[in-house]
C-alpha positions as MATLAB code, in Angstrom:
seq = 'XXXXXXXXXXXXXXXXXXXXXXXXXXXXXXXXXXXXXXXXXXXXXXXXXXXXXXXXXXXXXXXXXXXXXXXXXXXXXXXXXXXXXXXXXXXXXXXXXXXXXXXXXXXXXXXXXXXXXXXXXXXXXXXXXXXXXXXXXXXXXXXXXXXXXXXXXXXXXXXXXXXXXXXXXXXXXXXXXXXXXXXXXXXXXXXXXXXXXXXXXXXXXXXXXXXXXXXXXXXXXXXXXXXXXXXXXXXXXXXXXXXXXXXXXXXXXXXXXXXXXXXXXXXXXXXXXXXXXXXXXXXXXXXXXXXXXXXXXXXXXXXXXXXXXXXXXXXXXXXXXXXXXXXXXXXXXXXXXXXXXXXXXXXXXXXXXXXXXXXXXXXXXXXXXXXXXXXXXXXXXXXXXXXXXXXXXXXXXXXXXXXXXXXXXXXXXXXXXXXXXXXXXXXXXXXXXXXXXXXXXXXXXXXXXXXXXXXXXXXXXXXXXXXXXXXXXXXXXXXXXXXXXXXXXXXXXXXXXXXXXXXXXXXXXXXXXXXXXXXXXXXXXXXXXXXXXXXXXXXXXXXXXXXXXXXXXX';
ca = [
      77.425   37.680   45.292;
      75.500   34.453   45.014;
      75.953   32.152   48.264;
      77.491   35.320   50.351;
      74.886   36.574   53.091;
      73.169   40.013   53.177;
      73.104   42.312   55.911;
      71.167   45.061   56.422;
      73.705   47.815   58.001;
      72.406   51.715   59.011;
      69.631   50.958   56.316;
      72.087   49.892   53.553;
      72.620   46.196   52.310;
      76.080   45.336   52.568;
      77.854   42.190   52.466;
      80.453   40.334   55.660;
      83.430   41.815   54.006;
      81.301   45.700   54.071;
      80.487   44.789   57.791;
      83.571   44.321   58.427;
      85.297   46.703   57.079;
      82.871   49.650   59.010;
      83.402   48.402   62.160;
      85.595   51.066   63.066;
      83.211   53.703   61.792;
      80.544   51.684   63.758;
      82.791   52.206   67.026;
      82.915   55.753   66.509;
      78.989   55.905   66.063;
      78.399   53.967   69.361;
      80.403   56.388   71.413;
      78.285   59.440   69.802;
      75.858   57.719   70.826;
      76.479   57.015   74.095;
      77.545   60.725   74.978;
      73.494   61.538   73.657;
      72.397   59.162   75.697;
      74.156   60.018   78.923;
      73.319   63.743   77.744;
      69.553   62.692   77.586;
      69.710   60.448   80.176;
      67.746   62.003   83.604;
      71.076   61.206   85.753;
      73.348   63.524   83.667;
      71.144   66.328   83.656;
      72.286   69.744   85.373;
      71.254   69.726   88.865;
      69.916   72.760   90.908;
      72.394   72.822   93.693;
      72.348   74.664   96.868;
      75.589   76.160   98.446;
      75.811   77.592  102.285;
      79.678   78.404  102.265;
      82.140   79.769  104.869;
      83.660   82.990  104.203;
      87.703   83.452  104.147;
      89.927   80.786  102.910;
      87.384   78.556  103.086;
      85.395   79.837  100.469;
      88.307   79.537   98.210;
      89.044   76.421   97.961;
      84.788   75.992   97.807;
      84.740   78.158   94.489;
      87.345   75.980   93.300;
      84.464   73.383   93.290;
      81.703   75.211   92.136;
      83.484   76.282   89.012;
      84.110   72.255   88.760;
      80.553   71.364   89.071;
      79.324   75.008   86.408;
      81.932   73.208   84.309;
      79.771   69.890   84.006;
      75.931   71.897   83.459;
      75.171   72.236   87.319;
      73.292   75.362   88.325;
      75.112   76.960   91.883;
      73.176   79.204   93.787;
      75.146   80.751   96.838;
      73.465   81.764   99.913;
      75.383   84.799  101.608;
      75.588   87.423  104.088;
      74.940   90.789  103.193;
      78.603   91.514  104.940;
      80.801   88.737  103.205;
      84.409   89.416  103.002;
      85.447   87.136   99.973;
      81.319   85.799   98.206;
      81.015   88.552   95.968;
      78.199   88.142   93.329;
      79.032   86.332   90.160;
      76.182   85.695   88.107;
      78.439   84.157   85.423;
      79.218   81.745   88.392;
      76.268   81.320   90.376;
      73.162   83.097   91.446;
      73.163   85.075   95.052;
      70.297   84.625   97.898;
      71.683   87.136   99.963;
      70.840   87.590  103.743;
      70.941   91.328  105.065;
      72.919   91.616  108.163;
      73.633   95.025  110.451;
      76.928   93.794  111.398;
      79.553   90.954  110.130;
      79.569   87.293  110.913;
      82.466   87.668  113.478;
      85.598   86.959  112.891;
      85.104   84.770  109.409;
      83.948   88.123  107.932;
      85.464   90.903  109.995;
      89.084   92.428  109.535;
      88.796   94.621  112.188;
      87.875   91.434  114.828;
      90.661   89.349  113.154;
      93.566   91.995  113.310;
      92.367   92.440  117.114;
      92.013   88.925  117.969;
      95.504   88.134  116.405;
      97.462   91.316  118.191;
      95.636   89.816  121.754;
      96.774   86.015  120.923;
     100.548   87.791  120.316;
     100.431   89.537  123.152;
      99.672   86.614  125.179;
     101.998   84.143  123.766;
     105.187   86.686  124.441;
     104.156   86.182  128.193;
     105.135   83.278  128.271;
     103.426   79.453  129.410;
     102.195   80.987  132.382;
      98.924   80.177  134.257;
      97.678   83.477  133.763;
      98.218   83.482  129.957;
      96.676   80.276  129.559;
      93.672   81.702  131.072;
      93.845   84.737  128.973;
      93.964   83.426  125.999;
      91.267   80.796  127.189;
      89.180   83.842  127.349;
      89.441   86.114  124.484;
      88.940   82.403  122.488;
      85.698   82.073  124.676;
      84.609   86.126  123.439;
      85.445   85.609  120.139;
      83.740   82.171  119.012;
      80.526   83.462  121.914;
      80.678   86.556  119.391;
      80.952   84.460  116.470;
      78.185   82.682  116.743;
      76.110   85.344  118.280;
      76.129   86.824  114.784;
      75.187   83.296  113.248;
      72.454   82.552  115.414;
      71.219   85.982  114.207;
      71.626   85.275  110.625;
      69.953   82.172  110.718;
      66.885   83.705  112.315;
      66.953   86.459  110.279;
      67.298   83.514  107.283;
      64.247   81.701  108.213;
      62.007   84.588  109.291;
      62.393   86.151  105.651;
      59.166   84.377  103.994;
      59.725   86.071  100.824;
      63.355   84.159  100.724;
      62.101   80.905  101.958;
      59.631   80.517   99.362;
      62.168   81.829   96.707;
      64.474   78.909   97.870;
      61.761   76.062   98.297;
      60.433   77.417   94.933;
      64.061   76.611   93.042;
      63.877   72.809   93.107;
      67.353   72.169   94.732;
      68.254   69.129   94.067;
      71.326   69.320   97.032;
      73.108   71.349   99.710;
      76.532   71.505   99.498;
      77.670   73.449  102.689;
      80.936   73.810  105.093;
      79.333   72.524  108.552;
      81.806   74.737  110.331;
      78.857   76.940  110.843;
      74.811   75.124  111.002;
      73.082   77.434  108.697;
      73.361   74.796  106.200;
      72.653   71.914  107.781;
      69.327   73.202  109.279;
      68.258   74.447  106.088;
      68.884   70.923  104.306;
      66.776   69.604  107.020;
      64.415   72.018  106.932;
      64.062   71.591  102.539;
      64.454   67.460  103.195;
      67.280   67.477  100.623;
      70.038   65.919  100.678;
      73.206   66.824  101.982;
      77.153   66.722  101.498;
      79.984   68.566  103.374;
      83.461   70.287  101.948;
      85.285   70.773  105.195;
      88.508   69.781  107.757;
      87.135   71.494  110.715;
      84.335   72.227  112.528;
      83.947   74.612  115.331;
      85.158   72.694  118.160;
      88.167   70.539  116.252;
      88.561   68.330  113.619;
      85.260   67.094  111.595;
      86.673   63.615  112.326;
      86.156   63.677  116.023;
      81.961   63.841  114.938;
      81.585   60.845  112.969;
      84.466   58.304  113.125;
      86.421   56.486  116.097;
      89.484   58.987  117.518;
      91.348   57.014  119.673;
      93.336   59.546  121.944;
      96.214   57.571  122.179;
      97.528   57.875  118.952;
      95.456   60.837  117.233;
      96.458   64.338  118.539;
      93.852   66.458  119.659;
      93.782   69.814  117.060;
      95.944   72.635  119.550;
      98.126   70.006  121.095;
     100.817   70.336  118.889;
     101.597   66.309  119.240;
     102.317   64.210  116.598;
     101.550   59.870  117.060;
     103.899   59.123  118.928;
     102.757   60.073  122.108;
     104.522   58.978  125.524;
     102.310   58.781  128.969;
     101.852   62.292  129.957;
     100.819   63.095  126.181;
      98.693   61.134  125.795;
      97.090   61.633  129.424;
      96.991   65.651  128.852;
      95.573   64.704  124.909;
      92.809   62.732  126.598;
      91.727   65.935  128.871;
      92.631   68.009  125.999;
      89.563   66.056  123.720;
      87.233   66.243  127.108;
      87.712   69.553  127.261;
      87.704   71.331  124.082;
      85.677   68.762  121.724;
      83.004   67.240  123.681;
      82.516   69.881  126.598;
      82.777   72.905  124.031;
      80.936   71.146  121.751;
      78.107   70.521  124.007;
      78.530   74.554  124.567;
      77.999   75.565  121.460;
      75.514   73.083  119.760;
      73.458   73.720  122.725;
      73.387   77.770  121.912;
      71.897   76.597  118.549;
      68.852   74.684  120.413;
      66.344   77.518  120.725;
      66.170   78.151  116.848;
      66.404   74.237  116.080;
      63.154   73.934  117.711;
      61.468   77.066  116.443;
      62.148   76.286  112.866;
      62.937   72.746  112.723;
      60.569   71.338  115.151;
      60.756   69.842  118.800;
      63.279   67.117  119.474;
      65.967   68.509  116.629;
      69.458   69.219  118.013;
      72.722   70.324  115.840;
      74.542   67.165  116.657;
      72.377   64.945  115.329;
      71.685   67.115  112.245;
      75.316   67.172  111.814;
      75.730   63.437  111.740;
      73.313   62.985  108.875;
      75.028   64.328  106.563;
      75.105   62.230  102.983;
      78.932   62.856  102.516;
      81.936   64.589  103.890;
      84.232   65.843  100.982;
      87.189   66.524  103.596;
      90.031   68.387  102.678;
      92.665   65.887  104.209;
      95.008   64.315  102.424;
      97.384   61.302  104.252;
     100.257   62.346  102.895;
     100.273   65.782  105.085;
      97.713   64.136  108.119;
      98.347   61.630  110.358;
      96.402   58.325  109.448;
      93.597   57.820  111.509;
      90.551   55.948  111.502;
      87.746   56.762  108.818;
      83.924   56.236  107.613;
      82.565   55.289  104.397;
      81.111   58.381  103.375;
      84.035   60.815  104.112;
      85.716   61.301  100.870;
      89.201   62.971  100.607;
      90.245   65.898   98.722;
      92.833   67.142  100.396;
      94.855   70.258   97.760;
      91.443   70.393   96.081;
      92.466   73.791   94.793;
      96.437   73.353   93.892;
      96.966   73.418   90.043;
      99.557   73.372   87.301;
     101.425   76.884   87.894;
     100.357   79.781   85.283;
     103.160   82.005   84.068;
     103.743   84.802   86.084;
     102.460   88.269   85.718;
     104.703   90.652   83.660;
     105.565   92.665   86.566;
     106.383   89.786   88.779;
     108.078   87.944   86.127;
     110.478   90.548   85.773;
     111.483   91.128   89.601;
     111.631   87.368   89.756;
     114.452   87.332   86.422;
     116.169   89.781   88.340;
     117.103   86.958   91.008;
     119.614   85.687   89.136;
     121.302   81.687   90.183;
     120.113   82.769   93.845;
     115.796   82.160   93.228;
     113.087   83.545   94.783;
     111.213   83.359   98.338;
     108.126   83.913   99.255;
     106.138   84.772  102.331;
     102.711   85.060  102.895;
     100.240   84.747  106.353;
      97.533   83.976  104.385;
      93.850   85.557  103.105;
      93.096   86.537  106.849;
      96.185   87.735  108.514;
      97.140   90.515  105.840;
      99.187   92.374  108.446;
     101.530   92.203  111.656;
     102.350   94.364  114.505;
     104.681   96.550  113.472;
     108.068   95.822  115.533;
     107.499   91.781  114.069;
     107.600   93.336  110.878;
     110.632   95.270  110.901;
     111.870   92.056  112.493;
     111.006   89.959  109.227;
     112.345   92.738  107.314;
     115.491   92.998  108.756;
     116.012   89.513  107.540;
     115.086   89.534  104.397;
     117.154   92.244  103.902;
     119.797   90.249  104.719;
     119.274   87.301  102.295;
     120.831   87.421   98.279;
     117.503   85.429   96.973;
     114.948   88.299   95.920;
     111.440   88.531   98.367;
     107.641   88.894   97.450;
     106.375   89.356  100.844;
     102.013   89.376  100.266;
     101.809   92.358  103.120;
      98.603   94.812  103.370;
     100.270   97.038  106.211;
     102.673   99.894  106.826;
     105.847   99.504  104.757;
     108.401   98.304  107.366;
     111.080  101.705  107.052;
     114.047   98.865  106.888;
     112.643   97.137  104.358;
     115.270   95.552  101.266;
     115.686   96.526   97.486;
     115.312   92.836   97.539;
     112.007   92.936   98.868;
     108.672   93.476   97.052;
     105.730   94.312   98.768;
     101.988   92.915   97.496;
      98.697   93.534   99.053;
      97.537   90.332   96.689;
      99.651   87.973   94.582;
      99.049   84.876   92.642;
     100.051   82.188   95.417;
     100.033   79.055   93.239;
     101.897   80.813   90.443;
     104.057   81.758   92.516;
     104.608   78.216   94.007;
     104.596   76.569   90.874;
     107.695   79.034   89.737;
     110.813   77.127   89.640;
     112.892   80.003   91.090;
     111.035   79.740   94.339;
     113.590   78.345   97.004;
     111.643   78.833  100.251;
     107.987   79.755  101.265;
     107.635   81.278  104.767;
     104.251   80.320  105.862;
     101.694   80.879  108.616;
     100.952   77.142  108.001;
      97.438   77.528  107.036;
      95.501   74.687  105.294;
      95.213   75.504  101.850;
      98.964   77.188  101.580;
     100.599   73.885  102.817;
      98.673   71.746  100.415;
      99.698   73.928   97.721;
     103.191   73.957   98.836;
     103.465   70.046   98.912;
     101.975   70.232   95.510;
     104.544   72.287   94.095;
     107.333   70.573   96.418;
     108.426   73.808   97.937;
     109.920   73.411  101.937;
     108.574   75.465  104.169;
     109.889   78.063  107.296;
     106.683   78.367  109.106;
     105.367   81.529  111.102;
     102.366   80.482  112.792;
      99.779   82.456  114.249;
      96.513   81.039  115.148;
      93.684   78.170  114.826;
      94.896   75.603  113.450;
      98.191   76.569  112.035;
     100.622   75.453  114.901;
      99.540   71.764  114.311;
      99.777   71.934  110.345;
     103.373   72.926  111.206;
     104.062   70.020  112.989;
     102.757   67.859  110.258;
     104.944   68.934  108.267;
     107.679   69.254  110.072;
     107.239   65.579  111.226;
     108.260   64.801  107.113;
     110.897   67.256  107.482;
     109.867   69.085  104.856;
     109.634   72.253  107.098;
     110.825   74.138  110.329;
     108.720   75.841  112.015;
     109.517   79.311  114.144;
     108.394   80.440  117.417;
     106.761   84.152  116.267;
     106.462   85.608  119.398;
     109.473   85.454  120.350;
     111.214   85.546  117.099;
     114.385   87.926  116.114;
     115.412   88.139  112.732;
     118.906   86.688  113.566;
     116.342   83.236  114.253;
     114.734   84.116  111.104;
     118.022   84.678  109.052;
     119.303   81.736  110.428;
     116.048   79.356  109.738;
     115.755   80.756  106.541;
     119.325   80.063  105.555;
     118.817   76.383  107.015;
     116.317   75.842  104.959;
     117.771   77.213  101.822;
     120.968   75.497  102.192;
     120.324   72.112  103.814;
     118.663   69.451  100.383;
     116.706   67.448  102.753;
     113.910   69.686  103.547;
     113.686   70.252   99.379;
     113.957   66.021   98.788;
     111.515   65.616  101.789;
     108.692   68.114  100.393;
     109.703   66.328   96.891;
     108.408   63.473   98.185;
     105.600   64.557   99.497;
     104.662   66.181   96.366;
     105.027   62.934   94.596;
     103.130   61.212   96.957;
     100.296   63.674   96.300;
     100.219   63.751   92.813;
      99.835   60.133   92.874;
      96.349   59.558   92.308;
      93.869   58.121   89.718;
      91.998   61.432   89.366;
      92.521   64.781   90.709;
      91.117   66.059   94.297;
      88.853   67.907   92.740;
      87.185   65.823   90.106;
      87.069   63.559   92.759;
      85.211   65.634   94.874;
      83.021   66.618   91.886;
      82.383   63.120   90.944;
      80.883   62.059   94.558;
      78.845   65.480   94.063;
      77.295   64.055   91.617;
      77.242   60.767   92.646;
      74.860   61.894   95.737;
      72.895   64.073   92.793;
      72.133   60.419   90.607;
      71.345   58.449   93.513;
      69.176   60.796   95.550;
      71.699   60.865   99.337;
      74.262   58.413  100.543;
      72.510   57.102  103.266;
      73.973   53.200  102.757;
      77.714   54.632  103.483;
      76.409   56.523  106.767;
      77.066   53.749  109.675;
      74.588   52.820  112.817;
      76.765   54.152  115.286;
      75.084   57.775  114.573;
      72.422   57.981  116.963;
      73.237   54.732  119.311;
      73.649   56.099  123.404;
      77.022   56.669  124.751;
      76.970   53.373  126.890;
      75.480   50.889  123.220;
      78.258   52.941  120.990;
      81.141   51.309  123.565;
      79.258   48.290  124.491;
      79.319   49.051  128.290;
      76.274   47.358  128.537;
      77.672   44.177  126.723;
      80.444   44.521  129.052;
      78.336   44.966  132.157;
      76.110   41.695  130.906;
      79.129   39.872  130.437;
      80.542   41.192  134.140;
      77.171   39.515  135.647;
      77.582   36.295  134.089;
      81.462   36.023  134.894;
      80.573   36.544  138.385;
      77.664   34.843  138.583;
      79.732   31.576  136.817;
      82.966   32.569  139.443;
      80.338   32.573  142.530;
      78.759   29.240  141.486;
      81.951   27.420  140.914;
      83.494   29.026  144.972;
      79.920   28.214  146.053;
      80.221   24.530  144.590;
      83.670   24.387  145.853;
      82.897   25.088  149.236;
      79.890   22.483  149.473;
      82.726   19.864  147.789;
      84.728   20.930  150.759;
      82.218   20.795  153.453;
      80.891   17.221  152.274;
      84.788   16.149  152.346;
      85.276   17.246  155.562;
      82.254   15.229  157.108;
      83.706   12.193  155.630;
      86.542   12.537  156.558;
      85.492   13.571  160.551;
      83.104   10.475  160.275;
      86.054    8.104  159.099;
      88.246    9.093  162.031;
];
C-alpha cells in the first residue's frame, strides 16, 4: 500500500480503489439522508390546517384533498354546520369545530329546498321563453340565494359570537385556511386569525371565480347562464355584456353588501367581502382547458380541474354481476348528481320508457318512486360508485345532468355524454362539451322519451362522440403530475413560504377609472387637444399674417 493515498471513509481507512468501489452504497446513504433531513427540516413538518368547506358536491371533491394533504402528516380540522348534508365527523380524517344551527344552510344543505327549487325551475322552463317566465324564474333565484345567505349570515354570527369556539380555534395554531369562497365564512375568519389563505373553487356566488380577480373580456368569454360558447356574433356578445352587468357586478354588489354589517362588527370598520375576497394567497380552481374555454388568468390561480377522477376500482359484486349480464351490448349509466336524487314523476316514467327500450343494460342512481314502467334492464340505486362505474369498460353512454365534477370524471374515463340538465351551472358545462362533440345535450323540459331514445341511440351508435371524449381524455391525462398532487403541492407551497402574496397582482384594490386607465386616457385626451388647438390656433395666425401681405401687396 506504500505510495497509494489514505482516506478516511464513514470512520474507516480505505484506499481510492475502496472509495470507489462504495460509491454506490454512498449514493444510497445520501438519499437516507436527505429524506431525515427534509423530515427534520421545519418546512416539511405537518401543518395545522384550517378547512371552511361547502357542503354538496363541493365537499367531495374537497375531501378528495384533505385525504391528500392527511396523506403527507398535515393535521385537517373541518369547521361545520350542525345541519351538514355530506361533512360528517371523521376523526380518522380530521377533527370537527362544529357550529349549532336551528335550521339548514339553504339550499347547499337542504333536500327539501333543493327538490322544491328544482320542481319550480321545471315548471317554469315548460312555459316556455316567455317574459313572464323569465321573471319567474328571476324570482324564485332571488328567494332562494336571499334565503341562502340569510342562513349564512346567521351562521357566521352565531360563529364569531361563540367565545368558547373562537378561543378553541385561535388556541390550535393554524398554520392556513383552506376554504371554498362560494360562501365568506372562511375568508372573514382567515382575516380575522391573520393567516393565510388559499381557495379550492370554480364558482362563486354570483358566476365564475374568474370574473373577481382576472381580466374577462365579454367579447369572447361567455358569461356563466348564457349558454354561448367564443364565438360570439353582435347580438351575443351585446346581450353577454348586459348579461355580466347584470348578474356579476350588480348581484354581486347585492350580496357582498348583505355581508357588510357583520364585516364591520367582527372584522373592524372599513372591511368589505370584496376586498377580503381578492386577498386570497391562491386559488386552486377546478378548471381544466381541455373542458373550459381559454381565457385570461393570474399568477396565483392554480388549476386542478378532475381533482377527484381516479383509476377505476373493480366493481362491487352485485354490480359486477348485472353489468356481465350485458353481454356485446355494454352498459349505461345515468345519474343527476349528489343534489338532484329525484325527478317529477311523469319525467321519470319518461326516462324510463326509454330505457326500456334500449338492449344495453341501465344503472340509473335514482332516490325516488320506482317509475311503474320501469325495464328488467334497468337497475335502480339510491348511491353507486360513479367513477367505478365510469372507469368500467362496458360503459357505452353516461346520461348526465352536466354537473362539474361528473363531466370531469367522464372526460377522464373518455365516456360521451347525453346530457339532462337541470340547474346552476349545468346548461353551460353542456355546451362545453358539446362544443368538442363529445356530448349532446337534451332539452328536459320538454323532453319525450322518443327524443331520449333517439339521442341515446345517436350517441351509442355514431364513433365520433366516443373518439371526441377520447381525446379529451388524453388531453387530460397529459400532465406532469396529477390535479391533485398538484393542488397539494401549492398547499404546501403557501404552508413553507408563509402566503403567496408576490403572485397576487396590483390591480386588486386600484379604482375602477386607474384599473382601465381612464384617467391616462383622459390626460392623454387633454394634451391631444390641447396640441390639435395650438397647431388650428397657429394655423389661423399663419393665415391671417398671409392675408395682410398679400392685401398690402395688391
Amino acid at each position: 500500500m506504500s505510495g497509494m493515498p489514505i482516506v478516511f471513509e464513514a470512520g474507516v481507512w480505505t484506499s481510492p480503489t475502496m472509495v470507489c468501489g462504495s460509491l454506490e452504497s454512498w449514493g444510497s446513504w445520501l438519499k437516507i439522508a436527505t429524506v431525515i433531513t427534509l423530515t427534520l427540516s421545519p418546512l416539511a413538518c405537518c401543518s395545522n390546517i384550517l378547512v371552511v368547506p361547502l357542503d354538496g358536491s363541493h365537499w367531495l371533491s374537497m375531501r378528495m384533498l384533505l385525504e391528500e394533504l392527511h396523506d403527507r402528516g398535515h393535521n385537517i380540522s373541518v369547521l361545520r354546520s350542525s345541519s351538514s348534508w355530506y361533512i360528517s365527523e371523521e376523526p380518522s380524517l380530521y377533527q370537527c369545530f362544529t357550529v349549532s344551527m336551528r335550521g339548514k344552510l339553504g339550499i347547499i344543505e337542504d333536500r327539501e329546498m333543493m327538490s322544491q327549487f328544482l320542481l319550480e325551475s321545471l315548471e317554469i322552463l315548460r312555459d316556455g321563453r316567455t317574459l313572464t317566465a323569465f321573471v319567474r324564474n328571476t324570482q324564485i333565484i332571488r328567494k332562494m340565494l336571499w334565503d341562502t345567505h340569510h342562513q349564512q349570515r346567521e351562521f357566521i354570527r352565531l360563529l364569531f359570537e361563540d367565545g368558547q369556539l373562537m378561543e378553541k380555534l385561535r388556541a390550535a395554531s393554524f398554520a392556513l385556511v383552506l376554504t371554498d369562497p362560494f360562501f365568506p365564512a372562511g375568508l372573514m375568519l382567515a382575516h380575522h386569525l391573520q393567516l393565510p389563505l388559499v381557495y379550492h373553487t370554480r364558482w362563486l356566488s354570483n358566476g365564475d371565480g374568474h370574473y373577481l380577480i382576472a381580466p374577462s373580456p365579454t367579447s369572447y368569454v361567455p358569461m356563466v347562464g348564457s349558454c354561448y360558447t367564443p364565438n360570439m356574433p353582435f347580438l351575443q356578445r351585446l346581450a353577454n355584456a348586459v348579461h355580466y352587468l347584470i348578474s356579476f357586478k350588480l348581484a354581486g354588489a347585492l350580496v357582498y353588501s348583505s355581508y357588510e354589517e357583520l364585516c364591520h362588527r367582527f372584522l373592524g370598520p372599513g372591511t368589505d367581502i370584496e376586498t377580503l375576497m381578492q386577498r386570497a394567497d391562491l386559488w386552486l380552481m377546478k378548471v381544466d382547458f381541455v373542458f373550459e374555454f381559454p381565457r385570461p388568468t393570474m399568477p396565483h390561480v392554480v388549476y386542478v380541474g378532475g381533482m377527484q377522477c381516479q383509476p377505476a376500482r373493480p366493481l362491487p359484486p352485485d354490480l359486477e354481476e348485472f353489468a356481465r349480464g350485458s353481454g356485446e351490448h355494454g352498459v349505461v349509466f345515468m345519474s343527476l348528481g349528489t343534489i338532484v336524487t329525484q325527478v317529477p314523476a311523469d319525467l321519470a316514467a319518461v326516462i324510463a320508457k326509454a330505457l326500456a327500450q334500449l338492449p344495453q343494460r341501465v344503472i340509473w342512481k335514482y332516490e325516488g318512486k320506482r317509475p311503474a314502467n320501469l325495464g328488467n334492464n334497468t337497475l335502480l340505486m339510491r348511491w353507486v360508485p360513479q367513477n367505478d362505474i365510469l372507469g368500467d369498460p362496458r360503459t357505452q353512454v353516461f346520461i348526465s345532468h352536466g354537473g362539474t365534477n361528473s363531466i370531469y370524471e367522464a372526460i377522464y374515463h373518455g365516456v360521451p355524454v347525453l346530457g339532462l340538465p337541470l340547474i346552476f351551472d349545468q346548461h353551460d358545462n353542456l355546451v362545453r362539451l358539446e362544443s368538442r362533440g363529445a356530448a349532446r345535450t337534451l332539452d328536459v323540459a320538454h323532453l319525450d322519451s322518443q327524443q331520449l331514445l333517439d339521442g341515446l341511440t345517436e350517441v351509442l351508435n355514431q364513433p365520433s362522440y366516443r373518439e371526441a371524449m377520447a381525446r379529451l381524455s388524453a388531453l387530460h391525462r397529459d400532465q406532469p403530475q396529477t390535479p391533485l398532487q398538484r393542488a397539494a403541492f401549492w398547499v404546501e407551497f403557501v404552508l413553507r413560504h408563509g402566503g403567496a402574496a408576490h403572485l397576487r397582482p396590483a390591480s386588486f384594490g386600484m379604482p375602477w377609472y386607474a384599473y382601465y386607465s381612464l384617467d391616462v386616457a383622459l390626460c392623454l385626451g387633454l394634451v391631444a387637444a390641447s396640441l390639435i388647438m395650438l397647431t388650428l390656433l397657429a394655423l389661423r395666425r399663419l393665415y391671417q399674417a398671409l392675408r395682410r401681405v398679400k392685401e398690402k401687396q395688391s
